[in-house]
N, C-alpha and C positions, 0 to 999 in steps of 0.2 A: 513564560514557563508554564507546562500546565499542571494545573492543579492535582494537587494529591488526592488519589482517592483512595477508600478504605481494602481492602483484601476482604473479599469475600469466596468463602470455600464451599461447599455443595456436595450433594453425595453423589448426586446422577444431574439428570438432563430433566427428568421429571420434576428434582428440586428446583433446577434452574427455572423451570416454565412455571410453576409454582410461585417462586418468589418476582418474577417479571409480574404476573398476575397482580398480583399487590402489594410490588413496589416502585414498578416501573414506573409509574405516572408522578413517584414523590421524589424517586431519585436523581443526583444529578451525576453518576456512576459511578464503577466499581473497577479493584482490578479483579476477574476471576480468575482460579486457579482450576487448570485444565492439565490433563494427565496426557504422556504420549503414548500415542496407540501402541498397544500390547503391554505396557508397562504394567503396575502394580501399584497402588500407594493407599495407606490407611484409611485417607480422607473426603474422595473421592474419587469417581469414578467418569467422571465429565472429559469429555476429549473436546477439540475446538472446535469440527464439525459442528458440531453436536448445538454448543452452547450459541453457535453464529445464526444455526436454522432457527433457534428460540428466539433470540434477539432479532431477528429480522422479522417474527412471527409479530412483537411489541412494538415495532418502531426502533429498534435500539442498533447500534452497529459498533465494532471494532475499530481501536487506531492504534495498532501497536501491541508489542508486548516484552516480555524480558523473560530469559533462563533461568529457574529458578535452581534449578540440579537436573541432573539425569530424567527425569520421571516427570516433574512437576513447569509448566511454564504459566506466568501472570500476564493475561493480555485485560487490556484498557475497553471496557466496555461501557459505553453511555446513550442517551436516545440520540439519536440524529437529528442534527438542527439544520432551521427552516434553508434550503436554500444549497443543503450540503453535499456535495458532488458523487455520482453514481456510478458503481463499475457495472460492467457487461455481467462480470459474473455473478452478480449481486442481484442485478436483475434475473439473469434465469433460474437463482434459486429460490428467489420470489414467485416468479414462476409457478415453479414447481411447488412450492408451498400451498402455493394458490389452488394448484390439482389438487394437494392430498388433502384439503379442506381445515389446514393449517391455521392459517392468515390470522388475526385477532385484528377488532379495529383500529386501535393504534399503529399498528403495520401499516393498515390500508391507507390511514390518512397520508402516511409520506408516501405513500405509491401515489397517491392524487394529488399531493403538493408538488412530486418532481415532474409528474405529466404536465402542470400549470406550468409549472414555469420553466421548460424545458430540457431539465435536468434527466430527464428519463432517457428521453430520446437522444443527449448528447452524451448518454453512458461512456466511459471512457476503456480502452484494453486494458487485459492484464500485460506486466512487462514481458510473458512468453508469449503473447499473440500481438505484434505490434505493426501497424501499416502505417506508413507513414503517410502524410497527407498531401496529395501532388503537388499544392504549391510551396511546399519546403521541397520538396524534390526537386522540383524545376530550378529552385534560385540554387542548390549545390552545385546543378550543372554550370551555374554560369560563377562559380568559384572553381578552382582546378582544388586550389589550397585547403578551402573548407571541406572539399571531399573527400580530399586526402586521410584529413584528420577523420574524418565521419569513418571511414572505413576503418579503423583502427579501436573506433568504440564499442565497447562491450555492450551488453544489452541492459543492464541498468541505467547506463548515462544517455542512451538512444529512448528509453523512457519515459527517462527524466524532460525531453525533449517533446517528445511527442505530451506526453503530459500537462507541459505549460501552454503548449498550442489549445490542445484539443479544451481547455479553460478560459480560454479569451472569449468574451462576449461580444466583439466588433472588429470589423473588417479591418478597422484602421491602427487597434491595438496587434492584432494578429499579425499584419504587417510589420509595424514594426517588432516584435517579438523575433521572427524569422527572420529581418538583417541584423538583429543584437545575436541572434544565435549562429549565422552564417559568418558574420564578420572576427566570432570569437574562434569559431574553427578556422579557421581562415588563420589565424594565430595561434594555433595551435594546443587550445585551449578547451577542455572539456566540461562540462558542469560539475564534474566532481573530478578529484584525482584517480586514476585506477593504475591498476597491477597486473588486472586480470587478462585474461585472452580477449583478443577482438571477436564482434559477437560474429563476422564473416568466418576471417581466415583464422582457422584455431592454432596456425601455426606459419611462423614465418621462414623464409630461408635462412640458411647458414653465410649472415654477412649482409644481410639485406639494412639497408639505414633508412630506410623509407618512411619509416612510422614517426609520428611525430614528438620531440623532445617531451613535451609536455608533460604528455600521456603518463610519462616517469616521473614524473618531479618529486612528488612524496615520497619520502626515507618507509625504510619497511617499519622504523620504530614508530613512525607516526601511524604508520597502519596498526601495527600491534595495539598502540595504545587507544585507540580508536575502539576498538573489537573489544577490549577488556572497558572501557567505559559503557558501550551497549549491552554487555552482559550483566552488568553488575549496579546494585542500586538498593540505598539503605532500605530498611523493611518497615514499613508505619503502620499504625494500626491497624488491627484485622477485626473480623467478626466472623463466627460461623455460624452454619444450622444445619 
């Protein structure tokens, strides 16, 4: 389970870069409270943009976060450790960072850590831009069944998929990864349960039985109660400034 961290609140973007400054290097993170664009709130005035471009300026990055109400969300900030996997789009706002003469050297070092060890370069997509990677495609074809099911998954669980690939460090783990994942579609089985629309066909016919049982299986209470456990979560100590 991970560790609790304090609630820390902020006025702007400039407190935030501020306290990175001279705290980054002691802390082991925070959750910030970040406001929704166009909202209002006493406390501050931090959106997530905002507080991500800082963080990535220190080394530090995002995993997660929670609703706090209407206005206010608590996302889970702390440095990024050695070794820890990089999105595409992560990188191009480093990038960009990098132009606007941004960067602080704690940033740079994990830009040099993920180049070492090839984390940079095996950036991984975001779940709206997902390709998948020929030799999972190729082994669908030679299931009728698992494609069956593939077709029918939304783009979260398609992902999820590409996600565990694209993290395999050997040819031979990869391999097998791709028939534990072919042989569970193939059974009609997804990485998670879903409700939601296929990420293809956003609509099926009137009568159509094609799709696979599975894809159902979860009661909607189980969904509900799922949703209200990810929104919601005791409040532990805070700090401001």
């Amino acid at each position: 389970m991970p560790k609790e961290l304090p609630i820390l609140r902020l006025a702007d973007a400039a407190a935030w870069r501020n306290w990175l400054a001279r705290e980054g290097s002691l802390s082991e993170g925070v959750m910030l409270a970040t406001i929704k664009k166009g909202a209002q709130d006493a406390d501050t005035n931090l959106r997530y943009d905002q507080a991500l471009d800082e963080a990535l300026c220190y080394g530090w990055i995002d995993s997660g976060g929670r609703k706090v109400d209407d206005s206010i969300y608590l996302f889970r900030f702390c440095p990024r450790k050695p070794g820890s996997l990089w999105s595409k789009r992560n990188v191009s706002y480093v990038e960009r960072l990098e132009k606007e003469n941004r960067m602080q050297p704690a940033g740079r070092a994990t830009i040099e850590a993920a180049k070492a060890n090839g984390r940079w370069a095996s950036a991984y997509s975001g779940s709206g831009n997902t390709e998948m990677p020929p030799d999972f495609l190729a082994a669908l074809e030679k299931a009728p069944a698992a494609k069956a099911t593939w077709e029918q998954l939304n783009k979260g669980n398609r992902w999820r998929i590409y996600f565990r690939l694209n993290n395999l460090k050997t040819a031979a783990g990869r391999e097998k990864r791709i028939q534990a994942d072919v042989e569970d579609l193939a059974r009609g089985k997804p990485p998670t349960p879903q409700k939601r629309t296929p990420a293809r066909e956003k609509s099926t016919k009137k009568g159509d039985s094609s799709s696979s049982p599975a894809l159902d299986s979860s009661s909607e209470s189980t969904q509900q109660k799922s949703r209200r456990q990810t929104r919601t979560g005791r409040f532990i100590p805070s700090y401001t400034e």
